[in-house]
C-alpha positions in Angstrom: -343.6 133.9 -93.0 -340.3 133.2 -95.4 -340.6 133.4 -98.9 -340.8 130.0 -100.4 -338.0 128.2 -102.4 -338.5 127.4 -105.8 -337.0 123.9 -106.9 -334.5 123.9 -109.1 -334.7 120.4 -110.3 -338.5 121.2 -111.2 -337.6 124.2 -112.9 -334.8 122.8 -115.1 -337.2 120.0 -116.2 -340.5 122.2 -116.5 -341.6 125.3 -118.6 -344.9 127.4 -117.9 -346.3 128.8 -121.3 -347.5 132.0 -122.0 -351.1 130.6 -122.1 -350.7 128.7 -118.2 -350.1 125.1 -119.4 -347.2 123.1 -117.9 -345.1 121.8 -120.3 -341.8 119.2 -121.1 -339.6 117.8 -123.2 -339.8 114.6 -124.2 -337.2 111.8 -123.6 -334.6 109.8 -125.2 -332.7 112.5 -127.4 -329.2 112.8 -125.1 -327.2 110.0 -126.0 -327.3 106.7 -128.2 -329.3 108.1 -131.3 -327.4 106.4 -133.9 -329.0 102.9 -132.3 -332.3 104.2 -132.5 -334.4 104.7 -136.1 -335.1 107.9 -137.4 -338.9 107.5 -136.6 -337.9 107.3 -132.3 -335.6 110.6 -133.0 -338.3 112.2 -134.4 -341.3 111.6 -132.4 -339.3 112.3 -129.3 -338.7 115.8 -130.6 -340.6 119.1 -129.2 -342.8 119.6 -126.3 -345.6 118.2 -124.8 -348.2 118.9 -122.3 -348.4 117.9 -119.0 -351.5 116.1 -117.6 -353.4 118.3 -114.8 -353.0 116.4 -111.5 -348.7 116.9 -111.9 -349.1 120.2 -113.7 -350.9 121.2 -109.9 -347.6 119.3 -108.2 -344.8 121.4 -110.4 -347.0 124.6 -110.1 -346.8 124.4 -106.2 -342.9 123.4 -106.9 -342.6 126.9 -109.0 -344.4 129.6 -107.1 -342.3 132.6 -108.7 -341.4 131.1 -112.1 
């Protein structure tokens, strides 16, 4: 049986932490940010969790990462 292929588009987009949770970053901080208010820029800073039934999907996506 062949060794199976990691996605690359998952993998740029997801992170596994040390602990096992699936995690992302948030949207809306590439372009545009002087039309948006300071309160958008900041909230849309950091990571966040995944929820569980797509944290299964991207695990299956990422076997060896």
């Amino acid at each position: 049986m062949p060794k199976m292929k990691t996605r690359r588009s998952v993998a740029k987009r997801y992170f596994i932490s040390s602990s096992g949770k699936v995690r992302r970053c948030k949207c809306g901080r590439r372009h545009q940010l002087e039309h948006k208010t300071p309160k958008i820029k900041r909230t849309s800073k950091g990571l966040v969790e995944v929820f569980p039934a797509l944290a299964r999907k991207v695990r299956l996506m990422m076997p060896y990462v």
